[in-house]
N, CA, C, O and CB atoms as a CASP TS submission, in Angstrom:
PFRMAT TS
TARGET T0000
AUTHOR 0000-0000-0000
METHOD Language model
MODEL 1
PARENT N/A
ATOM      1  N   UNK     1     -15.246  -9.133  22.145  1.00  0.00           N
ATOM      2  CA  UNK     1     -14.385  -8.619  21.106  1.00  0.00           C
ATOM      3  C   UNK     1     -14.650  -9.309  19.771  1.00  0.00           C
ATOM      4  O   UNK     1     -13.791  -9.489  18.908  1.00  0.00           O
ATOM      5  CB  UNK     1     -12.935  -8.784  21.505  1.00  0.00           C
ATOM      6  N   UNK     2     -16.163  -9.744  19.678  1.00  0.00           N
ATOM      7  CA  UNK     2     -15.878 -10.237  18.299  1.00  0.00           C
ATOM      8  C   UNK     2     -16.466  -9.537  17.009  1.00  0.00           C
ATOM      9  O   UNK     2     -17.486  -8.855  16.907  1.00  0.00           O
ATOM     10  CB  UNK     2     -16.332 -11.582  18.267  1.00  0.00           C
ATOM     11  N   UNK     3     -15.522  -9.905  16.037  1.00  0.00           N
ATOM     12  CA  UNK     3     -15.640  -9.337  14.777  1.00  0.00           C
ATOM     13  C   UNK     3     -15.173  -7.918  14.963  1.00  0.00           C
ATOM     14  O   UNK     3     -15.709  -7.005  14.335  1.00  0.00           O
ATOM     15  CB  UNK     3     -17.062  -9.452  14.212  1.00  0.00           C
ATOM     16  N   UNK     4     -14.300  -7.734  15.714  1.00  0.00           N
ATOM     17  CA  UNK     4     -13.634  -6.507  15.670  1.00  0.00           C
ATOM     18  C   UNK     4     -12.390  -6.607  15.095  1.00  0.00           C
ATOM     19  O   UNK     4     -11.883  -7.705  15.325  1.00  0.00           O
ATOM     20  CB  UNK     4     -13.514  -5.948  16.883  1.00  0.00           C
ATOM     21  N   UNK     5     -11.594  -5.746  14.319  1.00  0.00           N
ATOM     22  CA  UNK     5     -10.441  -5.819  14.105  1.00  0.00           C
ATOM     23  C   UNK     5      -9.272  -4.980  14.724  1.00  0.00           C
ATOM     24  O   UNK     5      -9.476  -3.860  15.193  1.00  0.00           O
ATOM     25  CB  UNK     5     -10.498  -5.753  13.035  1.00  0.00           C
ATOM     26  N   UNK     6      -8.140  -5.523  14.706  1.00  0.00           N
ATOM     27  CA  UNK     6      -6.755  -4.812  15.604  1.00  0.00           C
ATOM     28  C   UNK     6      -5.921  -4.448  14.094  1.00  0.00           C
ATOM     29  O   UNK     6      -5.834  -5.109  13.058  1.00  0.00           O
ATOM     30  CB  UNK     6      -5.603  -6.260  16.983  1.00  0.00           C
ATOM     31  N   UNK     7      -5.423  -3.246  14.433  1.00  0.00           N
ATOM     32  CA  UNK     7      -4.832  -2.662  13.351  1.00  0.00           C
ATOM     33  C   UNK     7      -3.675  -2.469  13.747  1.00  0.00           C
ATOM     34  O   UNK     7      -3.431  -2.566  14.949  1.00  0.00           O
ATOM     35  CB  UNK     7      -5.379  -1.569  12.849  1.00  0.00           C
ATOM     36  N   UNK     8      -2.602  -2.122  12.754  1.00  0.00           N
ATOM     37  CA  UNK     8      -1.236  -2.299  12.467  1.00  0.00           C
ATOM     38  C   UNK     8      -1.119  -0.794  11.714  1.00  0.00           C
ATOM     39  O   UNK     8      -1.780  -0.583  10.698  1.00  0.00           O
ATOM     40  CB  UNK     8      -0.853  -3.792  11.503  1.00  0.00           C
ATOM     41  N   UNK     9      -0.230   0.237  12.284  1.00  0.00           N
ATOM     42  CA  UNK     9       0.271   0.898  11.247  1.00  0.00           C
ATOM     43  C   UNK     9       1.485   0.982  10.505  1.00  0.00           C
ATOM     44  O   UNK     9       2.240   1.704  11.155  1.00  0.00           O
ATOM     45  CB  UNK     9       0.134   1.745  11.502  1.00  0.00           C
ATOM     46  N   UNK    10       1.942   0.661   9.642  1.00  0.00           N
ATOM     47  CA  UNK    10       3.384   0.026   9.022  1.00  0.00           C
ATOM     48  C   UNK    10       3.119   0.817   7.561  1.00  0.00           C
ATOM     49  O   UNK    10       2.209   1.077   6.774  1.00  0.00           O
ATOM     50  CB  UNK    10       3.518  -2.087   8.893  1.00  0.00           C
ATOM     51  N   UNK    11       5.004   1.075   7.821  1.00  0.00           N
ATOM     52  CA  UNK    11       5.453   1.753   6.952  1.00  0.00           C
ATOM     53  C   UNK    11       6.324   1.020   5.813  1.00  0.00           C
ATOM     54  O   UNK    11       7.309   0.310   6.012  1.00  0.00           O
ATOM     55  CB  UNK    11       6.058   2.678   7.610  1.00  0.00           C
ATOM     56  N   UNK    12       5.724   1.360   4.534  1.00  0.00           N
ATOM     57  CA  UNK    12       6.723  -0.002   3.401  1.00  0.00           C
ATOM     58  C   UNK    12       7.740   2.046   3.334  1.00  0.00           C
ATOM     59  O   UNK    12       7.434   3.231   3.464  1.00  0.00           O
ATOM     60  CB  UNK    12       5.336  -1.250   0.795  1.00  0.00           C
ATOM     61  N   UNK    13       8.886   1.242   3.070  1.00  0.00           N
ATOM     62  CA  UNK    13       9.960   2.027   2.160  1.00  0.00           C
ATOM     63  C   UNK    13      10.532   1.888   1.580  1.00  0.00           C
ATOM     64  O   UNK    13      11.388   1.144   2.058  1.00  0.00           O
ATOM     65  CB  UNK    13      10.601   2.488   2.306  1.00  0.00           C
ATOM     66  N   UNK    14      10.875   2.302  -0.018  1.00  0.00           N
ATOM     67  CA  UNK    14      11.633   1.063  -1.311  1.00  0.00           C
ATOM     68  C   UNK    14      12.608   2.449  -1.883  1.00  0.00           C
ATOM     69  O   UNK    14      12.587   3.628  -1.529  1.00  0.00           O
ATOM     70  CB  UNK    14      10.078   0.091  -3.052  1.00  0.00           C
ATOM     71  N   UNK    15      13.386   1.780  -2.840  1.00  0.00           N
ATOM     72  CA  UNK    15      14.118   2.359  -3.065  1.00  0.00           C
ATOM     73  C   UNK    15      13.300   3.423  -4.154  1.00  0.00           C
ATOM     74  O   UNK    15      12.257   3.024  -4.673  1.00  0.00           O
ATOM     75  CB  UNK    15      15.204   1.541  -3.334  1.00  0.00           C
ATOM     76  N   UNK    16      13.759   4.610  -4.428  1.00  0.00           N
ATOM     77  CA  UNK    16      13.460   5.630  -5.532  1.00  0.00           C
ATOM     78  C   UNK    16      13.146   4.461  -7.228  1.00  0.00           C
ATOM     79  O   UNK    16      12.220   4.181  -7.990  1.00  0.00           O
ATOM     80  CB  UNK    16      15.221   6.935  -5.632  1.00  0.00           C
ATOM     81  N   UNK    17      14.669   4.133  -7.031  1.00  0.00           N
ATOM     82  CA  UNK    17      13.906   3.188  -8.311  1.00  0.00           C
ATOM     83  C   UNK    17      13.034   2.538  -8.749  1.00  0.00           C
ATOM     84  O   UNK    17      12.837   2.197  -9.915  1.00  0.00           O
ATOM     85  CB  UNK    17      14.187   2.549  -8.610  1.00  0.00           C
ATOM     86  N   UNK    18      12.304   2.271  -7.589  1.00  0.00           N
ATOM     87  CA  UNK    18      11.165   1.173  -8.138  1.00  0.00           C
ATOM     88  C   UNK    18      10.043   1.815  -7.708  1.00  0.00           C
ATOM     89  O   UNK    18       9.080   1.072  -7.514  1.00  0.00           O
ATOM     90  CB  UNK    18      11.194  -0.442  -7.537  1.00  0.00           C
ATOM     91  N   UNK    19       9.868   3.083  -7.484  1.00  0.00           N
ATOM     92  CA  UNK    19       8.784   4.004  -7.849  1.00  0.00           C
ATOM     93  C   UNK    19       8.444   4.333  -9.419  1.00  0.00           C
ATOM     94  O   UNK    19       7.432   4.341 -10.120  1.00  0.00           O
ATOM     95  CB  UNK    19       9.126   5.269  -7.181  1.00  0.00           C
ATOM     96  N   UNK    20      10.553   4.733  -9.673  1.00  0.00           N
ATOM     97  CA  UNK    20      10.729   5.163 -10.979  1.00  0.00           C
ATOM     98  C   UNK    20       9.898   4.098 -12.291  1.00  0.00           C
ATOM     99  O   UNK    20       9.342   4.386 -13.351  1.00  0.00           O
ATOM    100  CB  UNK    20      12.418   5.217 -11.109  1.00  0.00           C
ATOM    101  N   UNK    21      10.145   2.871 -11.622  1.00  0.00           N
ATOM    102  CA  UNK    21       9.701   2.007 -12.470  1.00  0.00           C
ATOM    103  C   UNK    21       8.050   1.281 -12.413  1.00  0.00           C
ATOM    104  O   UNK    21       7.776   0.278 -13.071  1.00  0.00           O
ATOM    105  CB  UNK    21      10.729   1.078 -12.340  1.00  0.00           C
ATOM    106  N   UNK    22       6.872   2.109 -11.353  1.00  0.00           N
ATOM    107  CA  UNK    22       5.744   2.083 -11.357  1.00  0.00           C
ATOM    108  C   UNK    22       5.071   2.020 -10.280  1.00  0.00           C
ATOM    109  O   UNK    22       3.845   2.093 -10.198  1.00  0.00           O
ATOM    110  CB  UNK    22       5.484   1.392 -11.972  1.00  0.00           C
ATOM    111  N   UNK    23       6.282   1.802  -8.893  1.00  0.00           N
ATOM    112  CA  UNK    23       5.829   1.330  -7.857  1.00  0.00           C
ATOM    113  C   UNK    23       4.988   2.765  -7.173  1.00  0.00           C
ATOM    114  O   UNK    23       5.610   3.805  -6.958  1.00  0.00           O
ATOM    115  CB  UNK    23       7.081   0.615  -7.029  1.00  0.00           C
ATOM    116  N   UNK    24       3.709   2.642  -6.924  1.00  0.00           N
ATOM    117  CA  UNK    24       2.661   3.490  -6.335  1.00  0.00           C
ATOM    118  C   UNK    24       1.642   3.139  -5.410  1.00  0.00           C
ATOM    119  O   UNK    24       0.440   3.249  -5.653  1.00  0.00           O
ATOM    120  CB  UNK    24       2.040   3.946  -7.219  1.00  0.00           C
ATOM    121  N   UNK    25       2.268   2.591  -4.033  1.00  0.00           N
ATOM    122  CA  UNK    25       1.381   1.509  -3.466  1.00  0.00           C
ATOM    123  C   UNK    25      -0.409   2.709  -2.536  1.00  0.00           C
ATOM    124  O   UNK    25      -0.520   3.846  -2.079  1.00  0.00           O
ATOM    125  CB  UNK    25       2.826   0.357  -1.897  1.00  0.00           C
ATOM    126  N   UNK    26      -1.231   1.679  -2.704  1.00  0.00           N
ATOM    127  CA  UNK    26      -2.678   2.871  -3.245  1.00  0.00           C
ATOM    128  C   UNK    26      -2.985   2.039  -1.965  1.00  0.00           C
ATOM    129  O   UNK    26      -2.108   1.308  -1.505  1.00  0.00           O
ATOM    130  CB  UNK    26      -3.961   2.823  -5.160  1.00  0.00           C
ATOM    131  N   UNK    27      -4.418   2.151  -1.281  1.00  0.00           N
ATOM    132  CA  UNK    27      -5.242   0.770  -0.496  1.00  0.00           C
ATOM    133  C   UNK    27      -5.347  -0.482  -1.312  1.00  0.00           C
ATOM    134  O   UNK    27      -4.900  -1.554  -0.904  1.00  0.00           O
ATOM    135  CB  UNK    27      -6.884   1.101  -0.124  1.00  0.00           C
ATOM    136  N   UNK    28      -5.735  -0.388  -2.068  1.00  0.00           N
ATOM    137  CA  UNK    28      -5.627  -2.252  -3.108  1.00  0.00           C
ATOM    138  C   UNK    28      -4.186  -2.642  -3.256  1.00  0.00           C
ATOM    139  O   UNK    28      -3.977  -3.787  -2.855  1.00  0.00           O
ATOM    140  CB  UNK    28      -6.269  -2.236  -5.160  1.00  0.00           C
ATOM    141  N   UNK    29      -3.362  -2.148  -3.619  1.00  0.00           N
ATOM    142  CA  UNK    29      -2.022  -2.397  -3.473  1.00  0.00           C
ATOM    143  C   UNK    29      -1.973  -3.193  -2.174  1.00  0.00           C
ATOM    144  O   UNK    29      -2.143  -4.410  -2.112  1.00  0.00           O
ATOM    145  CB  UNK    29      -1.167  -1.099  -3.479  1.00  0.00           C
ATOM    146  N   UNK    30      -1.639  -2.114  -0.795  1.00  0.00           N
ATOM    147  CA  UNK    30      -2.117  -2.470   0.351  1.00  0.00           C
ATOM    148  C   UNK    30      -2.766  -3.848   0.758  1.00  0.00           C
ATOM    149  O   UNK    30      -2.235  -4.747   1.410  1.00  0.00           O
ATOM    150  CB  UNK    30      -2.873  -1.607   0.533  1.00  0.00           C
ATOM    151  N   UNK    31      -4.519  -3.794   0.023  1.00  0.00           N
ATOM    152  CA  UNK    31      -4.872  -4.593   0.741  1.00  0.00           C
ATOM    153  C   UNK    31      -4.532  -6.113  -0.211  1.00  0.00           C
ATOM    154  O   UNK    31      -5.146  -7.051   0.298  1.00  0.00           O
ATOM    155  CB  UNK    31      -6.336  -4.170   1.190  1.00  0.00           C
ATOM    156  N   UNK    32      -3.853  -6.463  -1.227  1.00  0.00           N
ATOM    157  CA  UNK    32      -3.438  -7.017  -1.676  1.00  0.00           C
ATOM    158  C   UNK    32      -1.992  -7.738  -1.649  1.00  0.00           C
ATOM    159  O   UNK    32      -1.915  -8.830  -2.213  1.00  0.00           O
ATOM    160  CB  UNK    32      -3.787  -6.557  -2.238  1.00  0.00           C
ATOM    161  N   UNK    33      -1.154  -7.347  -1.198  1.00  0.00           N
ATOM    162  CA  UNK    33       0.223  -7.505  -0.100  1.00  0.00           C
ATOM    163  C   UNK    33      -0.323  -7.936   1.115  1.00  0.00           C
ATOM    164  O   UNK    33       0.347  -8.798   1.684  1.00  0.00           O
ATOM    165  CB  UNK    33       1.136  -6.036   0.263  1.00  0.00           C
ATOM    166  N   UNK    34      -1.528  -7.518   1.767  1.00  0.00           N
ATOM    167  CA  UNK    34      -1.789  -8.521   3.369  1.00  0.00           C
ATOM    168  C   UNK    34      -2.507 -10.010   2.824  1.00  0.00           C
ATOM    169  O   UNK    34      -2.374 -11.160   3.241  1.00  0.00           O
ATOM    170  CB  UNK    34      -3.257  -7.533   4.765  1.00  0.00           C
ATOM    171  N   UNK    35      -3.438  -9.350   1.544  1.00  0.00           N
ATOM    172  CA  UNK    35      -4.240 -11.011   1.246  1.00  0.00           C
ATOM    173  C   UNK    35      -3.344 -11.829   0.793  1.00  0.00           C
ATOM    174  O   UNK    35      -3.744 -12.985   0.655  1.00  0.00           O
ATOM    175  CB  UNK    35      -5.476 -11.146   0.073  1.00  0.00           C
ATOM    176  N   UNK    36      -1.702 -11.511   0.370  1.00  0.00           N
ATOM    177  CA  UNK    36      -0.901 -12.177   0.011  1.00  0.00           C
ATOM    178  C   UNK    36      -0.141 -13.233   0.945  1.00  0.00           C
ATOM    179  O   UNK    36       0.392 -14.323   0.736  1.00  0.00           O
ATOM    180  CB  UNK    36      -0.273 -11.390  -0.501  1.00  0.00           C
ATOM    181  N   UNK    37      -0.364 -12.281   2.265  1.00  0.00           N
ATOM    182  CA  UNK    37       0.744 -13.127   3.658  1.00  0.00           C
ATOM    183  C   UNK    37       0.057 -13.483   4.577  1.00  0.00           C
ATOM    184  O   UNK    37       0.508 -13.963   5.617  1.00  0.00           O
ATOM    185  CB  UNK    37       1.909 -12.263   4.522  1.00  0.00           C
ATOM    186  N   UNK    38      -1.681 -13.217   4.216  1.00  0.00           N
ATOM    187  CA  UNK    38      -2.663 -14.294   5.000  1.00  0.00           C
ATOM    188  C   UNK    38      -3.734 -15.141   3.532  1.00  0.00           C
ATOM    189  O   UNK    38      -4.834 -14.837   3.071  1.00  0.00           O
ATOM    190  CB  UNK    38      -3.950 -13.118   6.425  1.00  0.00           C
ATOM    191  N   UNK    39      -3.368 -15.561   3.403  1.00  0.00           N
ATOM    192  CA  UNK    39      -4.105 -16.279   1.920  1.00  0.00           C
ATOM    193  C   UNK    39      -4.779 -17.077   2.282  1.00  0.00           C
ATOM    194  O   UNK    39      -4.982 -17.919   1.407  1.00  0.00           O
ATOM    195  CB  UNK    39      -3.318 -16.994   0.821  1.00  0.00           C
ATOM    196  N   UNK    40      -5.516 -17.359   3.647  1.00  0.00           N
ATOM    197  CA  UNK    40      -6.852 -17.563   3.118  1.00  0.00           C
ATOM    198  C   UNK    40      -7.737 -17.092   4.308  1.00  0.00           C
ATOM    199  O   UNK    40      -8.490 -17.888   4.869  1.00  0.00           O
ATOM    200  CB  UNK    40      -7.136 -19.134   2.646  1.00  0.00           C
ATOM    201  N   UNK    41      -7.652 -15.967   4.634  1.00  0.00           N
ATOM    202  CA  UNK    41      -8.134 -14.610   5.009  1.00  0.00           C
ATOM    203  C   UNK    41      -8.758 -13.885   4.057  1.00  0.00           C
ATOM    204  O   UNK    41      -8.128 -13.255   3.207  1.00  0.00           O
ATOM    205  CB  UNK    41      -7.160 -13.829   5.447  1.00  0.00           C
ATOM    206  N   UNK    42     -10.654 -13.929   4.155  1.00  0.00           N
ATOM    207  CA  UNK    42     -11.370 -13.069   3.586  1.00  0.00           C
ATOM    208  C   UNK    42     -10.966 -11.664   3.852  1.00  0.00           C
ATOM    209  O   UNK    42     -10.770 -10.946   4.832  1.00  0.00           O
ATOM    210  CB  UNK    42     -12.594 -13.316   3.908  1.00  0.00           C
ATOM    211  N   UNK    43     -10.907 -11.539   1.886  1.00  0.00           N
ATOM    212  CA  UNK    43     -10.819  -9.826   2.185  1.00  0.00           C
ATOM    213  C   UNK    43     -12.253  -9.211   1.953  1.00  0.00           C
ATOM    214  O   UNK    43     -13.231  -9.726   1.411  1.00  0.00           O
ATOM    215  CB  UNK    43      -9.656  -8.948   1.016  1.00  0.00           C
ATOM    216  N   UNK    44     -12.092  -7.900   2.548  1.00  0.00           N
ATOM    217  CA  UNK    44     -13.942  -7.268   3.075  1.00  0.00           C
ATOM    218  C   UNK    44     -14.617  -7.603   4.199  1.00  0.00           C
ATOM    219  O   UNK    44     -15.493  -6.892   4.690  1.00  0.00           O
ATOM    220  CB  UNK    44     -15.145  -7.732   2.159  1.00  0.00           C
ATOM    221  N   UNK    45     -14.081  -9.170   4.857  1.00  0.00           N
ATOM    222  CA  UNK    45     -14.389  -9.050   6.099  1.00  0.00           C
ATOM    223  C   UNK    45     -13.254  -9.573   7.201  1.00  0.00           C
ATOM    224  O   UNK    45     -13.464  -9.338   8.391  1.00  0.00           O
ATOM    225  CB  UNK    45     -15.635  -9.718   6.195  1.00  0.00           C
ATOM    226  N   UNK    46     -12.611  -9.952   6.985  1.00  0.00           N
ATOM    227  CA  UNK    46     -11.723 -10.175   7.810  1.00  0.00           C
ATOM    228  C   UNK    46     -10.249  -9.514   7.719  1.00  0.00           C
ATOM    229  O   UNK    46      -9.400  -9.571   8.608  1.00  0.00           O
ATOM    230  CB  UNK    46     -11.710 -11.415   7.796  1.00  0.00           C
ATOM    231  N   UNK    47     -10.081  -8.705   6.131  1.00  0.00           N
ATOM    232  CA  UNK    47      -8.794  -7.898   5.996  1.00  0.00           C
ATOM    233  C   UNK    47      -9.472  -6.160   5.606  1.00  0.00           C
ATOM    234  O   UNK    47     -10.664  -6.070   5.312  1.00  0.00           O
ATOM    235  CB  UNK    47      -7.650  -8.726   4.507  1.00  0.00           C
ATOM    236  N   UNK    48      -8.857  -5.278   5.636  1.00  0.00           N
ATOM    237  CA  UNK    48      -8.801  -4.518   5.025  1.00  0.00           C
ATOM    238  C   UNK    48      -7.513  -3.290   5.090  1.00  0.00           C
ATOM    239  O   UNK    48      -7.033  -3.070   6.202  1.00  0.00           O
ATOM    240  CB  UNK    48      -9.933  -4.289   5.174  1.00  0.00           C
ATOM    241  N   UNK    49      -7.223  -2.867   4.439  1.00  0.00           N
ATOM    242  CA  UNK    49      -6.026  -1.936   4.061  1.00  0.00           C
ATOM    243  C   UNK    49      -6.100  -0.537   3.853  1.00  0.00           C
ATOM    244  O   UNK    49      -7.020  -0.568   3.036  1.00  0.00           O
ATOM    245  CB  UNK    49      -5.502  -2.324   2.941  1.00  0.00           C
ATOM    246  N   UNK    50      -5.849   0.599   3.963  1.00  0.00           N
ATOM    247  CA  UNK    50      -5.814   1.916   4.242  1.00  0.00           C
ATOM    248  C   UNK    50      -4.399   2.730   4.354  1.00  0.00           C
ATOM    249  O   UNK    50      -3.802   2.916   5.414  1.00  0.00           O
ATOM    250  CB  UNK    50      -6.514   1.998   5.410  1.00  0.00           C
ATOM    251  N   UNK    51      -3.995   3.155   3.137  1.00  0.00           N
ATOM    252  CA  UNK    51      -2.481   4.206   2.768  1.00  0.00           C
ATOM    253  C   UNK    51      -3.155   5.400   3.292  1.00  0.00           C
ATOM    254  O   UNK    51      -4.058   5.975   2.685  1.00  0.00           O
ATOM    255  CB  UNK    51      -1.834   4.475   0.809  1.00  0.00           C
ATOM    256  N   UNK    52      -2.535   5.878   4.823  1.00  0.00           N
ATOM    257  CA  UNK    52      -2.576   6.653   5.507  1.00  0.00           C
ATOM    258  C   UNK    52      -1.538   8.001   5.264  1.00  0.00           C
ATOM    259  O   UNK    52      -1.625   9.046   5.910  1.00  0.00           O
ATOM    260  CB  UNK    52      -2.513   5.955   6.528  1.00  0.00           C
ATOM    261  N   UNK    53      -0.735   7.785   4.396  1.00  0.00           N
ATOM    262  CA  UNK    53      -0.020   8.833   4.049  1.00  0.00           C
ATOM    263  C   UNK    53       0.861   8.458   2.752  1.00  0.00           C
ATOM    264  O   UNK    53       1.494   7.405   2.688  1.00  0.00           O
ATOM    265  CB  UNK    53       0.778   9.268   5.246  1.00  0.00           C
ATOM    266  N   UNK    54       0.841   9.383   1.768  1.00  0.00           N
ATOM    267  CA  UNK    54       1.672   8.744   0.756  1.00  0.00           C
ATOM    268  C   UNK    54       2.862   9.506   0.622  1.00  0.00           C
ATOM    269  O   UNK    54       3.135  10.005   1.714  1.00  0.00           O
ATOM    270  CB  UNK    54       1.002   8.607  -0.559  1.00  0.00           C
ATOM    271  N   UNK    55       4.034   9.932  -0.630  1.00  0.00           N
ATOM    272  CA  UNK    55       4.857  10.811  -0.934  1.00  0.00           C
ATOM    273  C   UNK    55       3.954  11.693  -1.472  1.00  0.00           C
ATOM    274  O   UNK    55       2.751  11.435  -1.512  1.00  0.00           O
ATOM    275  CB  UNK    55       5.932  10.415  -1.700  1.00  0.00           C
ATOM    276  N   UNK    56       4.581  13.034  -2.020  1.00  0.00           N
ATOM    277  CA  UNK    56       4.173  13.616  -2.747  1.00  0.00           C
ATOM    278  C   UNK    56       3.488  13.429  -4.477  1.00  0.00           C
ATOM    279  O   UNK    56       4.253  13.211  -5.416  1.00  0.00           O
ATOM    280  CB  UNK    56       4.979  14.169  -2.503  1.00  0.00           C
ATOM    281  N   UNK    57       2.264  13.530  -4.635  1.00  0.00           N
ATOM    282  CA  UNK    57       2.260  13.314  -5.715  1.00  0.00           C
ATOM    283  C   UNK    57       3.342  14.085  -7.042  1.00  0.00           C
ATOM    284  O   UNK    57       3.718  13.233  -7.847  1.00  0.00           O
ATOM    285  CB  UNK    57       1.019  13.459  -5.745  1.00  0.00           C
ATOM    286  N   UNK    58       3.690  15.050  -7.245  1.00  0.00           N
ATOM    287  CA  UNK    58       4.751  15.686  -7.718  1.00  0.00           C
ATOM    288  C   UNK    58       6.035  14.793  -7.840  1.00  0.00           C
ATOM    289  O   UNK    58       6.722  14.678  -8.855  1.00  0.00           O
ATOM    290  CB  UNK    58       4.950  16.809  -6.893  1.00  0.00           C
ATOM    291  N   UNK    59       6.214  14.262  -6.787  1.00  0.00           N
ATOM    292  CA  UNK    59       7.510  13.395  -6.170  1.00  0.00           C
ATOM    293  C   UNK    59       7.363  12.091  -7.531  1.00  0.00           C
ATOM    294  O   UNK    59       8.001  11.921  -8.570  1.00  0.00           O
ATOM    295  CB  UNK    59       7.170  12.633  -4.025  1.00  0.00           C
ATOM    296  N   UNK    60       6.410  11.482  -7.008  1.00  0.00           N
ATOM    297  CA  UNK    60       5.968  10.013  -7.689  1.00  0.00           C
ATOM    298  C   UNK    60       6.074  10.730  -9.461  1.00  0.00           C
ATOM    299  O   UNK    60       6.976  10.356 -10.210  1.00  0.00           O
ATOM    300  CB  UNK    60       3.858   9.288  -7.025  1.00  0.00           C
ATOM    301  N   UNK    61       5.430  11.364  -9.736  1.00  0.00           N
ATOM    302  CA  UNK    61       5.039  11.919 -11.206  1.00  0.00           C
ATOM    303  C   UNK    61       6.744  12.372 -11.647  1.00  0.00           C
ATOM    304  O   UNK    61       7.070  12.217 -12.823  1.00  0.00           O
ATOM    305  CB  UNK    61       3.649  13.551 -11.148  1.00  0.00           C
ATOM    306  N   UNK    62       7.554  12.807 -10.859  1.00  0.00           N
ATOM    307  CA  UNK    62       8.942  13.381 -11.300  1.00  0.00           C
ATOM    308  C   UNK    62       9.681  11.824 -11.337  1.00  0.00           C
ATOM    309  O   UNK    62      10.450  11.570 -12.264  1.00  0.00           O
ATOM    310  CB  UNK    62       9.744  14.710 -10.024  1.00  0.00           C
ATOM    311  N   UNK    63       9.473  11.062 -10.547  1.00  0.00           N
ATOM    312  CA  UNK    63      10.644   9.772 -10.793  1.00  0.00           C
ATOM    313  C   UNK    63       9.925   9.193 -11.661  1.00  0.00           C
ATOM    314  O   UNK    63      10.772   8.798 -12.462  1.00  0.00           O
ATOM    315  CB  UNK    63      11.129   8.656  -9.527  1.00  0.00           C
ATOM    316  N   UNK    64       8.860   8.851 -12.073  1.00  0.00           N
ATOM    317  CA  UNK    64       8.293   8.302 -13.320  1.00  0.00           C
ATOM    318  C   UNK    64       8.334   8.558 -14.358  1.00  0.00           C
ATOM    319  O   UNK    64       8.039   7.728 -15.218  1.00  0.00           O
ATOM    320  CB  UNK    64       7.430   8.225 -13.396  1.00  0.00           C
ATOM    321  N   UNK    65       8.805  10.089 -14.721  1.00  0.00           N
ATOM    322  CA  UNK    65       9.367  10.525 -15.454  1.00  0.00           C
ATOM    323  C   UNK    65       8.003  11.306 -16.501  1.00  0.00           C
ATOM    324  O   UNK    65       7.991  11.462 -17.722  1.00  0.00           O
ATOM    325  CB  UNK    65      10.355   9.425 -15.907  1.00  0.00           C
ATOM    326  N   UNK    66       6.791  11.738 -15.316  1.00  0.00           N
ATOM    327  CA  UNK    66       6.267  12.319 -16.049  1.00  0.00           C
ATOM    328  C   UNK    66       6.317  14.102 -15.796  1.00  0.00           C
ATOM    329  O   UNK    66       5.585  15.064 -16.031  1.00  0.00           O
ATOM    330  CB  UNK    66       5.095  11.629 -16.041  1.00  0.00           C
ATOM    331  N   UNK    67       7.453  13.882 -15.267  1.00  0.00           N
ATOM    332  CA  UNK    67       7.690  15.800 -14.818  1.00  0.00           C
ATOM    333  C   UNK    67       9.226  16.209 -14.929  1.00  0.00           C
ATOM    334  O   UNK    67      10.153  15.412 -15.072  1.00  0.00           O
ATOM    335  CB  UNK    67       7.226  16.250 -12.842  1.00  0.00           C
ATOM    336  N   UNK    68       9.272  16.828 -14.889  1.00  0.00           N
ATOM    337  CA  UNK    68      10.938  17.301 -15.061  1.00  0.00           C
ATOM    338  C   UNK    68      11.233  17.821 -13.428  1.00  0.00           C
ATOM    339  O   UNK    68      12.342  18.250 -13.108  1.00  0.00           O
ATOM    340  CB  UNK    68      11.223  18.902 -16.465  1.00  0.00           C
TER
END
């Protein structure tokens, strides 16, 4: 089993507001929140991150206030 990795699928959920206010979590987002809570865990080979499903883009663009 080496150099294989075990994956996790986890769901973040925040409030509307703090979309409103920029929150758009992408894979770097992602893989930047895990290099945060393993810090000194190479990222590219020992981390990587993948947003498997997001909201609607429409959704995100309306609480940001770039849609009505």
């Amino acid at each position: 089993m080496d150099n294989q990795k075990v994956s996790w699928i986890v769901r973040f959920s925040v409030d509307k507001s703090w979309v409103a206010d920029g929150f758009d979590i992408d894979d770097e987002r992602a893989l930047d929140i895990l290099s945060h809570a393993l810090r000194y865990a190479n990222v590219g080979t020992e981390l990587d991150a993948k947003v498997l499903r997001k909201p609607a883009k429409a959704l995100v663009e309306r609480l940001q206030g770039y849609r009505e």
